[in-house]
N, C-alpha and C positions, 0 to 999 in steps of 0.2 A: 708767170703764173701767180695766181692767190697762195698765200699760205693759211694755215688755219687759224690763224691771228686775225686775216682781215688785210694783211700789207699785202702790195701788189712787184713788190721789188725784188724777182728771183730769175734770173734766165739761164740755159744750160743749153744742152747738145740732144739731138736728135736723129735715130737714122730707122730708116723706114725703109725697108725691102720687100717690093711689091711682085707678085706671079701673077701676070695676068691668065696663061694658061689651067693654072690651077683654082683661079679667084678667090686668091687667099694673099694676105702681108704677114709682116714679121714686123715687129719694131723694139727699140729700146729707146727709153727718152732718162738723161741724166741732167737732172738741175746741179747747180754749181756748187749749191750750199747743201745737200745731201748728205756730205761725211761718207761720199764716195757710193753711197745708194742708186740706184738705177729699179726705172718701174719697165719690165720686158711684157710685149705680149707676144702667145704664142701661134704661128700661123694656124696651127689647129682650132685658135681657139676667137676669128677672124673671116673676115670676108672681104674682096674687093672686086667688083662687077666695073666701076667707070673712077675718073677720078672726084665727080663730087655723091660717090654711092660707094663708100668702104668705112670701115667699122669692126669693132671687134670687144670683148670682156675676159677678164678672166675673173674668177674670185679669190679676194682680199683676206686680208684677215676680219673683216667683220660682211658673212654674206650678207646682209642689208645693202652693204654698199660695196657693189661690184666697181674693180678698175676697169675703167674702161677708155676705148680711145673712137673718135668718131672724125667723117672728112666733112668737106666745107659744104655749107647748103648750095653755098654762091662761090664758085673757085674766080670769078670776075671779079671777087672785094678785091684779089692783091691784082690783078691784071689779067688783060685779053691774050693768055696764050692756052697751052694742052700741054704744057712741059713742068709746071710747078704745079703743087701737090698744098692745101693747108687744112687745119682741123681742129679742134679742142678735144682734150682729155683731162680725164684725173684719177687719182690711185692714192691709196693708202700704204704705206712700206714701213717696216720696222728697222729700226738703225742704229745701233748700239744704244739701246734703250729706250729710243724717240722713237714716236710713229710721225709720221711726216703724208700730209695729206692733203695736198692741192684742192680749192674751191673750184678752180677755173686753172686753166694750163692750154697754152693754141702753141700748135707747133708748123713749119713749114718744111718741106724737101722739094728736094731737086738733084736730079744727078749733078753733083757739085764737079767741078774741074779743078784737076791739081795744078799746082804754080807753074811749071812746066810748058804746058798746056797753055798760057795765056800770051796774047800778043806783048812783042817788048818795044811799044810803040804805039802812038796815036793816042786820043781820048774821047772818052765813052762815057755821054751821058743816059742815067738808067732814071725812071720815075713810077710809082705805082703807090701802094698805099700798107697802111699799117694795123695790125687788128692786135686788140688787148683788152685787158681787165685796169680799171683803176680804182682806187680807193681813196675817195676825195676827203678823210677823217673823218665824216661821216654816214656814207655808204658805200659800198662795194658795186661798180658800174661793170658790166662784162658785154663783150660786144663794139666796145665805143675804136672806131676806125680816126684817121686823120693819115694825113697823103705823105709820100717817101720820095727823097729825091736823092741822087747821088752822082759825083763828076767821077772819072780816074783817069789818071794820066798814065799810059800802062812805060810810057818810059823811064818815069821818075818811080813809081809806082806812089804815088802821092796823088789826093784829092780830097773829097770832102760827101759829108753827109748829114740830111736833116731830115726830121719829121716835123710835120707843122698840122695847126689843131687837132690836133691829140687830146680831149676833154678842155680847147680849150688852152695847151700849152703848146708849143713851138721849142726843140731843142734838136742838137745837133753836135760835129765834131767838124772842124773845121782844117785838122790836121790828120786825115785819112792816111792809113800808112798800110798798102796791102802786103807790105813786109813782114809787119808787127806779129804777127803769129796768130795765132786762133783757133778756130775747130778743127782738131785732126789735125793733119798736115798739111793740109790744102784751103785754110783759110786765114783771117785777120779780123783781129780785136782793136775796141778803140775805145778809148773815153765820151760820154757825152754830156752837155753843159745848156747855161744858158745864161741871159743878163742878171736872173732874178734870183740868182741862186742853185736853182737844177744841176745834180749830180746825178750821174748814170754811165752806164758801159753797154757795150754791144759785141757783138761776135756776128760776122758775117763771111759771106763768102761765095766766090762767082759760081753759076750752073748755066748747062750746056743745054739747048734744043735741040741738040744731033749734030750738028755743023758749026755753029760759032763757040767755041769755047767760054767767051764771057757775054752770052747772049742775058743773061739773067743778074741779077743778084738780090742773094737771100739773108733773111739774118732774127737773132732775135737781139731782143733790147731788155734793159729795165732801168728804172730812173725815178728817184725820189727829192723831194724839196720838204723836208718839217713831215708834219703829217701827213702828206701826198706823196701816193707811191704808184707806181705803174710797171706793166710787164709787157709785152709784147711780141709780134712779128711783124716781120715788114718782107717786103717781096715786088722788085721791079724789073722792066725789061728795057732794050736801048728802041729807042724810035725807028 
């Protein structure tokens, strides 16, 4: 997500609990650098009819500017399936003294699959694309996409992952480790890099179509060099 500064270098957790019977969600989204803050909306206060027609507000502390969370125009930026879910939001939150209030913020779900759950064998290449907000030290860019690739070896549980033209830059982790820990219980975190200097980290983690367990995997990212900072999501599925 954007911070109100203008950097694009904050990524966190997301969970989205969707009724389609009732067409209404639930969600809570936690940035990492909040100081344990969380922006919730409430399913009363919410709508979801399909997955690229869901939405929702509640009011902030300044009603000018309602939180709000909205789904994808185009659920085809991150891939060709009906099983992941992505969006933008933003919200205003007070937090021991700080109001904290995202420009731009895109989040992705998926019924994620616990470790358990995953093959202890074979490898799984996944590919799809990446959507974010950057901030080039001189303006603030929202929208800008570049493509996601990732290998896993579910024996070793070792592999690797990239995003490439992303505004323009190409970075990645070359030492995937689905061990590492990460969102919740059921995912992994990793560092990300580049020739030129690029620092960043990522959190990701595999989601289910109904039957394959690690049919998906989802994640967000953020990664800065000097003045240039970046936030994102990324979301691919195996061939």
């Amino acid at each position: 997500m954007t911070r109100s500064d203008g950097s694009a270098g904050m990524s966190g957790t997301a969970e989205l609990v969707f009724d389609a019977a009732a067409g209404t969600l639930g969600a809570r989204i936690s940035p990492m650098q909040w100081e344990g803050a969380s922006w919730e909306l409430a399913a009363a206060d919410s709508y979801y009819t399909a997955d690229d027609d869901l939405g929702g507000s509640n009011i902030s502390n300044d009603p000018a500017n309602p939180n709000s969370l909205q789904g994808a125009a185009d659920p085809s930026v991150l891939c060709d399936c009906d099983y992941l879910s992505w969006g933008s939001w933003n919200a205003s939150i007070d937090a021991n003294g700080t109001t904290y209030g995202p420009d731009a913020g895109y989040w992705v779900v998926g019924q994620l699959s616990a470790a358990a759950d995953l093959p202890l064998s074979g490898v799984a290449s996944y590919s799809g694309q990446a959507i974010g907000t950057v901030n080039d030290g001189e303006a603030v860019l929202s929208g800008v996409t570049g493509s996601f690739t990732a290998s896993v070896d579910f024996g070793t549980g070792l592999g690797s992952l990239q995003i490439d033209g992303f505004a323009g830059r190409s970075f990645g982790d070359s030492n995937l480790d689905i061990n590492s820990g990460g969102m919740f219980d059921w995912g992994f975190t990793g560092q990300l890099s580049d020739s030129a200097g690029l620092t960043g980290q990522y959190n990701a983690a595999f989601a289910t179509d109904g039957v394959d367990p690690a049919a998906a995997m989802i994640g967000t990212f953020s990664a800065e060099d000097g003045a240039w900072s970046a936030s994102g999501v990324f979301g691919g599925t195996r061939p």
